[in-house]
C-alpha positions, -999 to 999 in steps of 0.1 A, spaced: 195 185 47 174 162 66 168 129 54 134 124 40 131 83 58 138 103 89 115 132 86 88 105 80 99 80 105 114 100 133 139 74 124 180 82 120 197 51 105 223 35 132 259 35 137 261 12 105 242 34 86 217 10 78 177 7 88 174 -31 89 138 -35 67 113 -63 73 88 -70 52 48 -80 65 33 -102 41 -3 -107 38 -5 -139 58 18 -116 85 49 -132 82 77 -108 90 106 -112 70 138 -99 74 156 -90 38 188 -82 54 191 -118 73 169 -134 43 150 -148 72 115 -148 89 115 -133 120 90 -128 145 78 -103 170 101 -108 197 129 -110 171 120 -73 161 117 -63 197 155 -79 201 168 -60 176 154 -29 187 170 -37 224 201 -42 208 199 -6 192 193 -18 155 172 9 134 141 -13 121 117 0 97 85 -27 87 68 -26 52 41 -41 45 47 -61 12 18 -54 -9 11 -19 1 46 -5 5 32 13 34 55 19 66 39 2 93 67 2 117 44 23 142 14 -7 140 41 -33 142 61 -14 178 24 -16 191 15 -48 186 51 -59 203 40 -31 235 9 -49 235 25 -86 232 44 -77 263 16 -60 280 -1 -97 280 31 -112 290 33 -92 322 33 -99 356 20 -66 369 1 -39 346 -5 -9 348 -27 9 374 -66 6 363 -68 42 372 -43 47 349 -60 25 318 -90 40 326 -77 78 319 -61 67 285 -99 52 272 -116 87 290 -92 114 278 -70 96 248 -100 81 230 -86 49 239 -56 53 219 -22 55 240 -10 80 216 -37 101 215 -34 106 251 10 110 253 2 137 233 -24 153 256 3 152 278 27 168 258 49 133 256 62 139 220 78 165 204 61 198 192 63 192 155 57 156 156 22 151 157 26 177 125 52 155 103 26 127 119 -2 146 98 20 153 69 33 117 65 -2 106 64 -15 129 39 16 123 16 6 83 15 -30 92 11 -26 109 -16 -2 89 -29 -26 59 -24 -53 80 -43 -31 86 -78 -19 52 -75 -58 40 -77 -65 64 -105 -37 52 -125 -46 20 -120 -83 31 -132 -69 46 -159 -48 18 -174 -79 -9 -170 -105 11 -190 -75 22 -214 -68 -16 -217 -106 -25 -214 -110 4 -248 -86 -17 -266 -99 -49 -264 -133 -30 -274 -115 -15 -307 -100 -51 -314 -135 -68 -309 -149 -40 -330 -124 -43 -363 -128 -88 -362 -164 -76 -365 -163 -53 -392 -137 -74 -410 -160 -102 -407 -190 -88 -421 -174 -71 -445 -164 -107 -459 -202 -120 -449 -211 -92 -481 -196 -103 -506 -210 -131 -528 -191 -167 -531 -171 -172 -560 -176 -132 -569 -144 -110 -558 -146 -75 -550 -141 -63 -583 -171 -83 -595 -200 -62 -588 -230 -81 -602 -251 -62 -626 -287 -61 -618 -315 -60 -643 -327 -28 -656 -362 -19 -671 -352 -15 -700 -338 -45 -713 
């Protein structure tokens, strides 16, 4: 049976048996839980060198962003380098990939056949995923939002059921009123 962190990674955990997860917070410090450390980008991109299995949450979301994070280290380096890569080259990846490097690998047939499948799959899962956790969280603030309504609702009946009745008279005492023919 496959593993399902592989299906939806393309990842298969190392000779340790562990993938090594860092978390992205929302100010985009990368922390690694297994080191209880920050790390940085080029710490991720050692790690990877040194054939470590790496997999990047993003803390608030839960979503896998390993893919975004491998990018932004390509990138990184890209601006670090010497020599890039051939403007004829650049300039077919914006024309025929829409820009996107992996749009275009996969023009040329760079990945494997199912990948860009699992790819679509993946996505959808955490989409919809994303969708029922919104809904749920919709649900529980108008159920909590109904309660507070009821509560509100029974101090005011309470209260004016106390505003009806006279001082010094208790509910048993129902005053008498006059008649006609007395």
């Amino acid at each position: 049976m496959i593993n399902q962190m592989e299906t939806v990674t393309g990842m298969k955990a190392s000779n340790s048996g562990k993938i090594k997860i860092i978390k992205r917070y929302q100010n985009r410090k990368l922390y690694d839980t297994q080191q209880s450390c920050y790390v940085t980008l080029d710490d991720i991109a050692k790690m990877i060198r040194g054939n470590e299995e790496v997999m990047v949450i993003d803390n608030k979301s839960k979503n896998d962003i390993t893919a975004a994070t491998l990018t932004q280290i390509i990138f990184e380096s890209e601006k670090k380098a010497s020599q890039y890569a051939p403007l004829f080259t650049l300039r077919e990846i914006i024309q025929n990939g829409n820009g996107s490097i992996s749009s275009y690998l996969a023009k040329l047939g760079a990945f494997p056949q199912d990948y860009m499948m699992k790819q679509a799959a993946a996505a959808a899962l955490q989409a919809e995923r994303a969708s029922s956790d919104d809904v749920k969280q919709n649900l529980e603030a108008r159920v909590a939002s109904a309660a507070a309504r009821v509560a509100a609702d029974n101090t005011s009946k309470n209260a004016a059921e106390k505003a009806t009745i006279l001082p010094g008279l208790s509910d048993d005492d129902t005053p008498n009123l006059p008649t006609g023919n007395t």
